[in-house]
DRENKOLMI-291100 format. One line per 3 residues: for each residue x, y, z of C-alpha. Coordinates in steps of 0.25 Angstrom, whole numbers, plus 5000, padded with zeros to 4 digits. Example, Ala and Ser with C-alpha at 12.3 -4.5 7.8 and 13.67 -1.06 7.14 Angstrom:
residues 2
5049,4982,5031 | 5055,4996,5029
END
This chain:
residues 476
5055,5199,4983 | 5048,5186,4979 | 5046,5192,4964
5062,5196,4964 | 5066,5181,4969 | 5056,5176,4956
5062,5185,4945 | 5078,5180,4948 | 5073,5164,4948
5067,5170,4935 | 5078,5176,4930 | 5088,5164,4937
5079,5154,4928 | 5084,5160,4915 | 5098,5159,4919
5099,5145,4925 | 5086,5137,4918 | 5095,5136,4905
5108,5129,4912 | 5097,5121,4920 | 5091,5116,4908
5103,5113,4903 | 5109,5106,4914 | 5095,5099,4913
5098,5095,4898 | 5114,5090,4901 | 5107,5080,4914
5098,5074,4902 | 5109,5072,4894 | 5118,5065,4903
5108,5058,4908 | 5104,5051,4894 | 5110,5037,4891
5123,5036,4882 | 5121,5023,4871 | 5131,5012,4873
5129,5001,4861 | 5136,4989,4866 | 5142,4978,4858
5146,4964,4859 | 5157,4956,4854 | 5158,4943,4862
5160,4935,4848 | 5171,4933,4838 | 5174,4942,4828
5166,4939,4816 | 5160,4946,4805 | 5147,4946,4813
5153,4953,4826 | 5157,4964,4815 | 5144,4965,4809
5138,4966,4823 | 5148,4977,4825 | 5144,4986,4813
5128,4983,4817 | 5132,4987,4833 | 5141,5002,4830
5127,5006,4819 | 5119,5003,4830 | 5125,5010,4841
5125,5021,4830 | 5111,5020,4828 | 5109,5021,4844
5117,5032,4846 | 5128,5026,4854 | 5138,5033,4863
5148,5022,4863 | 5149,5007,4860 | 5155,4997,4868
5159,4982,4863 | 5159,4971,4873 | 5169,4963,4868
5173,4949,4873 | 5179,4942,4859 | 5189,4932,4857
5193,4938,4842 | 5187,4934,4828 | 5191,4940,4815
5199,4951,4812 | 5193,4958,4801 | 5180,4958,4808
5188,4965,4821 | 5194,4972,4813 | 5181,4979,4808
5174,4979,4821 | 5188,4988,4825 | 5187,4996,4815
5171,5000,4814 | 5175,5002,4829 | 5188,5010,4828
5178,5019,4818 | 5164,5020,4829 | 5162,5034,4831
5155,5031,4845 | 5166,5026,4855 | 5166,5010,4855
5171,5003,4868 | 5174,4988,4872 | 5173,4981,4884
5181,4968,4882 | 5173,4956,4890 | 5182,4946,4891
5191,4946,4877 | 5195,4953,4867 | 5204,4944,4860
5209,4947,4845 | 5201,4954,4836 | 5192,4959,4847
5205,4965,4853 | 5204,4973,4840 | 5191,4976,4842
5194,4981,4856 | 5206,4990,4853 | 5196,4997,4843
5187,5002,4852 | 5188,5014,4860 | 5190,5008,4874
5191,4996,4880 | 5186,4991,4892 | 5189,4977,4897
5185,4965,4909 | 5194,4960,4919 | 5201,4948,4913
5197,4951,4898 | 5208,4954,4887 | 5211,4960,4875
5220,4956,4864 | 5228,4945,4857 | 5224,4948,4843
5233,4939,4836 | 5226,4933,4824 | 5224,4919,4823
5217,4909,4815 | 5205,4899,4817 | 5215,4891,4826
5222,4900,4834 | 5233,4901,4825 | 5239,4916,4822
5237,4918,4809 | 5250,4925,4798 | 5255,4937,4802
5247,4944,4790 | 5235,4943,4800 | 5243,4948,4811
5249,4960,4805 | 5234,4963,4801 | 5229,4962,4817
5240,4970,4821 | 5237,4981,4812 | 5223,4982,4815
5225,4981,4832 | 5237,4992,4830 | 5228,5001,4821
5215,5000,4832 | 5224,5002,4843 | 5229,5015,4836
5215,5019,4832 | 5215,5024,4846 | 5225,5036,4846
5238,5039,4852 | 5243,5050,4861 | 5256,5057,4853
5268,5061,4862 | 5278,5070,4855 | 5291,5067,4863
5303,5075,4855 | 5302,5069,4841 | 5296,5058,4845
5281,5056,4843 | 5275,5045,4852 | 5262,5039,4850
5255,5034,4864 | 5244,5024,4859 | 5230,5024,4867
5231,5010,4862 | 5244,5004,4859 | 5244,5000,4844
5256,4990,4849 | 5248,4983,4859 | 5236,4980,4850
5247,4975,4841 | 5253,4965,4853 | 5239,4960,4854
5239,4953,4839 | 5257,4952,4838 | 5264,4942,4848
5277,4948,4841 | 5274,4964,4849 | 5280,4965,4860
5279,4978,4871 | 5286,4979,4882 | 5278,4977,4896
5266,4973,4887 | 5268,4961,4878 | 5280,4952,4874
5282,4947,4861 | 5277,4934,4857 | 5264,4936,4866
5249,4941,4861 | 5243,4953,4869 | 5232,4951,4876
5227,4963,4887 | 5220,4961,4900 | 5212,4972,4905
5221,4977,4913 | 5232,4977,4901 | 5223,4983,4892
5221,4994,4901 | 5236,4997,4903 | 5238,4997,4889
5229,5004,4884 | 5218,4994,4879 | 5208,4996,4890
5200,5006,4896 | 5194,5000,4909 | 5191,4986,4914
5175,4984,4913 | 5167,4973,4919 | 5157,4976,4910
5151,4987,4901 | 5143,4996,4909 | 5157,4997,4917
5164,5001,4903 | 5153,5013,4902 | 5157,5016,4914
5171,5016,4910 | 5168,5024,4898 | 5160,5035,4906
5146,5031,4902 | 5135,5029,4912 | 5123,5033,4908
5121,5024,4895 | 5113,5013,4889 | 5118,5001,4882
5114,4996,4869 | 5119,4982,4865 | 5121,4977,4851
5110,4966,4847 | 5111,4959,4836 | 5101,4960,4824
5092,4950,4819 | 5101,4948,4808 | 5112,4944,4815
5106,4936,4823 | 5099,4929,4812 | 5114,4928,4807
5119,4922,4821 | 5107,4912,4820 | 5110,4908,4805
5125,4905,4805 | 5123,4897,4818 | 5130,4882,4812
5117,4874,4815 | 5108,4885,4807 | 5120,4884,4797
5117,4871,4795 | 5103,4869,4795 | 5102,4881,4784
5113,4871,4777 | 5102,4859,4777 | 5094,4869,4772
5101,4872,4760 | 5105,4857,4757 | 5090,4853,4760
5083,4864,4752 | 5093,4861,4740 | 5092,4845,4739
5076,4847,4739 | 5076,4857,4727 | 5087,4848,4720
5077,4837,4724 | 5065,4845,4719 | 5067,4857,4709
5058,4867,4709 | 5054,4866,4723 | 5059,4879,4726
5055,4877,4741 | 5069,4869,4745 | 5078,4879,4736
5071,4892,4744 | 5075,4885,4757 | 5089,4881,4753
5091,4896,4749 | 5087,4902,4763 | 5094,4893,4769
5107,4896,4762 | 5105,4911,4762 | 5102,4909,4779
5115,4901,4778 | 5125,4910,4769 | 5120,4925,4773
5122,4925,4788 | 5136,4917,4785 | 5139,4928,4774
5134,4941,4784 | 5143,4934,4796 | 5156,4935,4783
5156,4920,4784 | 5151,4916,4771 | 5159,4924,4760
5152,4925,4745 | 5161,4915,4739 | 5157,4905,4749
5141,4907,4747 | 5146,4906,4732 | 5153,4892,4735
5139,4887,4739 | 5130,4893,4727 | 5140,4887,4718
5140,4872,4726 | 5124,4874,4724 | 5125,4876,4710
5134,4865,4706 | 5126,4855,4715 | 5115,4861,4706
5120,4858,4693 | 5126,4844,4698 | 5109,4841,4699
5104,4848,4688 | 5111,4847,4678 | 5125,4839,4678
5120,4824,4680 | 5126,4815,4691 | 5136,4822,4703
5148,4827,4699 | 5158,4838,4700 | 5148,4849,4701
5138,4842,4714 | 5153,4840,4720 | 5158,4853,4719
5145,4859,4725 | 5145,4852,4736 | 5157,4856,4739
5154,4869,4734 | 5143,4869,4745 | 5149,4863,4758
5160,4873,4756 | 5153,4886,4754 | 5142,4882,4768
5155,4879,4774 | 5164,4891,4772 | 5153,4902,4775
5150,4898,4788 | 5168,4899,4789 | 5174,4913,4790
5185,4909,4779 | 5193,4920,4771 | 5195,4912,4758
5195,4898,4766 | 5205,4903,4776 | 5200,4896,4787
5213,4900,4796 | 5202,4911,4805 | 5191,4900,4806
5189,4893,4819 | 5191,4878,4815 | 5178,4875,4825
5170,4884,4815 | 5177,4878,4802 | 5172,4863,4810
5156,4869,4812 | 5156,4875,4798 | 5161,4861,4793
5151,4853,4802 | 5140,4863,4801 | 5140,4862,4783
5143,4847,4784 | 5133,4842,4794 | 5121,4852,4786
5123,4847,4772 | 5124,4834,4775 | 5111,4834,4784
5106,4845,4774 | 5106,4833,4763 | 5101,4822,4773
5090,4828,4777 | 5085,4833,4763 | 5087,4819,4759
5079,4814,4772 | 5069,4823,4773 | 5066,4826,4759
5057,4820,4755 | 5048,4820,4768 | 5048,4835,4766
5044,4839,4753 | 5036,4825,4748 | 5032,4817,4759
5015,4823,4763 | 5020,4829,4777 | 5032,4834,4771
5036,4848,4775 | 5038,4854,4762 | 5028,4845,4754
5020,4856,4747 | 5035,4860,4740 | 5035,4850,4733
5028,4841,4722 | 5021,4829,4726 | 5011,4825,4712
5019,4812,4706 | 5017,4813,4688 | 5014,4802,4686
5014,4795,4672 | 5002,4791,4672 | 4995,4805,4672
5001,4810,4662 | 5012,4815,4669 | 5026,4811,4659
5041,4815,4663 | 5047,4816,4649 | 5041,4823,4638
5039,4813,4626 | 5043,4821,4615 | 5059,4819,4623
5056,4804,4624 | 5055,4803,4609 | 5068,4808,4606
5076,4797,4614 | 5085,4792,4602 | 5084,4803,4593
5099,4810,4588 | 5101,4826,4589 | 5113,4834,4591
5120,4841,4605 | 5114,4856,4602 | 5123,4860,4615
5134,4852,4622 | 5128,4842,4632 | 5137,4841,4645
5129,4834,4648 | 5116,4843,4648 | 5112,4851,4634
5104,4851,4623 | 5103,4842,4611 | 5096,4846,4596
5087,4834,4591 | 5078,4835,4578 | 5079,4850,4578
5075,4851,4594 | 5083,4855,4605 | 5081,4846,4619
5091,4847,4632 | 5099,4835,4633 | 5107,4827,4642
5120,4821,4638 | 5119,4805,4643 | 5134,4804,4641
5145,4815,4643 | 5146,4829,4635 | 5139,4830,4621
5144,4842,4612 | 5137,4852,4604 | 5134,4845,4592
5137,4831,4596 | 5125,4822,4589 | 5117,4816,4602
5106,4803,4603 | 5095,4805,4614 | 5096,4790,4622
5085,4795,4632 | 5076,4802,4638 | 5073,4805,4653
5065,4816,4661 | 5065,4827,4650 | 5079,4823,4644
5086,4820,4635 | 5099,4812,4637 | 5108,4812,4624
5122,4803,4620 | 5130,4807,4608 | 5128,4799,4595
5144,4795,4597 | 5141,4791,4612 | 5130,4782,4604
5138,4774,4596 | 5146,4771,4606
END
């Protein structure tokens, strides 16, 4: 009897270990965490907050993640940049949810709309998209007509239901393109919803009944819950190094000390040439001032380009045109105005989008460093580079040549030619070169432009130059 019962477990084992094992197998697997990647948008709309967005959806990629979720609490920013965040969201192959904080006002309404499902807080909103400028001001229709399009075209990206009633074919919108329209055109009106010449703007409880919300959330885990994930694990979007080396650098007090910097570094090698040591410093500094300016799509190449150009002019107003002119001028300028626009989001010096406080910091932050860039150079100059407990003192030279030893400034065989008569081998404007007893020497015209050609006089000599008049300016 005993041996009977064993052979039918034996036999019972075969037919039920299979579904047990399975069964054991589906337990582990519901059991295993889901990947939530989660990412904040608690700022304006800028080129970093898209640039963020592209490093957050490769990430949850790289993770494996079921679902991403945006906690959003924005005021608006720029449109193109929302309008890329949309879009890269519009386009994720893993579902993207939002839970809306507190606002999502203007472009982080387009944002919101984009995503797959949205879940709000008690007392937060979503809409008024109306495109405005710096001030406040609603900017030309042009803008508008723009905004409206792109809210429409996200709330379509969600689909419709189609009912065919005779003829007729009516579209039933999960999200109605006409309501994200309201929320951008003041002149929409639908009936029990919004009257013309009024913004939309959604409560909870609004957005809910129209489409726009999925649940009211106090906070995320109850959005999961929502959603009908439990059993997950959250993975937050950090910032990289980078980004935070780029938070740290366009920062308007680092601004301007890397401003100081450049105006320090380039008066001492102006001061000093061939001390190599200031130059290397004021090229750091400008490449830590421009490149994390230029990744944040602040500074534009033309504008990087504005200051290059002001250096060289400056350049050339030392080195080679005598006395201060057009050229130093215009590169000051040249200067001022390529520091200022790259810390200004302009599109070709439209400054209608920029905060007027922002255009003020810019202002202030460019004015105040060059001018205590120059001061201090001029202050503490000398103390660094010559004095015995200078910083610097080992850059540069500190042996006087004197006379003396031996040591002359002008090579004799120049002095002996004060007086002597020759001819302009190239014009001189003033700097060229001159033709005397068969020899060619650089010259410096003493009075205005010599031509090819002209006969010349050497009136004097001085530090390895020769400084020339025309025989005609002579005899006058």
């Amino acid at each position: 009897m005993k041996l009977s019962i064993l052979l039918l477990l034996f036999c019972l084992s075969f037919i039920y270990l299979p579904a047990f094992s399975e069964a054991i197998k589906q337990e582990e697997k519901t059991s295993e965490k889901v990947i939530i990647y989660k990412f904040d948008i608690k700022e304006n709309i800028s080129p970093g907050v898209w640039r963020k967005t592209k490093q957050a959806f490769e990430e949850a990629k790289e993770r494996k993640a079921s679902d991403f979720i945006i906690h959003m609490n924005t005021y608006g920013g720029t449109v193109m940049d929302a309008d890329s965040i949309r879009t890269k969201i519009i386009n994720s192959p893993i579902p993207v949810y939002v839970f809306i904080d507190n606002n999502a006002a203007s472009a982080g309404s387009l944002i919101s709309i984009a995503c797959d499902s949205i879940y709000m807080r008690k007392g937060a909103s979503i809409g008024a998209a109306t495109v405005v400028n710096s001030t406040g001001q609603k900017m030309p229709d042009k803008y508008q007509s723009y905004m409206r399009s792109i809210m429409r075209s996200t709330a379509e990206a969600h689909g419709c239901d189609t009912i065919i009633t005779g003829q007729d074919t009516i579209f039933k919108w999960f999200r109605d393109p006409k309501i994200a329209e309201a929320m951008v055109d003041e002149s929409i009106f639908i009936p029990g919803i919004i009257d013309t010449g009024k913004i939309l703007t959604l409560t909870p409880t609004e957005a809910i009944k129209y489409g726009f919300c999925e649940g009211i959330a106090k906070d995320i885990p109850e959005v999961l819950h929502y959603i009908g994930i439990n059993n997950y694990k959250i993975i937050t979007y950090k910032p990289s190094s980078l980004e935070k080396i780029i938070d740290f650098l366009i920062n308007p007090v680092v601004s301007g000390l890397l401003i100081m910097l450049m105006i320090g570094g380039i008066y001492f090698e102006f001061q000093s040439p061939g001390i190599g040591f200031p130059l290397v410093i004021a090229i750091l500094a400008a490449v830590a001032y421009f490149a994390p300016l230029y990744l944040e799509g602040l500074a534009a190449h033309w504008e990087i380009m504005l200051f290059i150009i002001g250096l060289i002019l400056i350049a050339l107003e030392i080195f080679v045109i005598p006395g201060f002119g057009i050229a130093g001028i215009s590169g000051i300028i040249l200067v001022f105005t390529g520091l200022l626009l790259s810390l200004l989001q302009n599109v070709n010096l439209d400054f209608r989008w920029i905060n007027p406080d922002k255009i003020f910091t810019a202002l202030t932050t460019v004015t105040i460093s060059l001018f205590s860039g120059f001061i201090l150079s001029l202050l503490f100059g000398k103390k660094l580079f010559t004095s015995d407990s200078g910083v610097f003192k080992n850059f540069s030279l500190h042996d006087i040549q004197d006379k003396e030893k031996g040591f002359i400034s002008v090579d004799p065989n120049l002095k002996k030619l004060n007086g002597k008569t020759g001819e302009a081998y190239t014009v001189l404007r003033p700097s060229g070169k001159v033709i005397i007893d068969g020899k060619i020497y650089d010259a410096l015209s003493n009075w205005g432009m010599i031509e090819k050609g002209e006969k010349i006089k050497v009136v004097k000599v001085e530090t390895l130059q020769l400084y020339v008049e025309t025989i005609a300016d002579q005899s006058l």
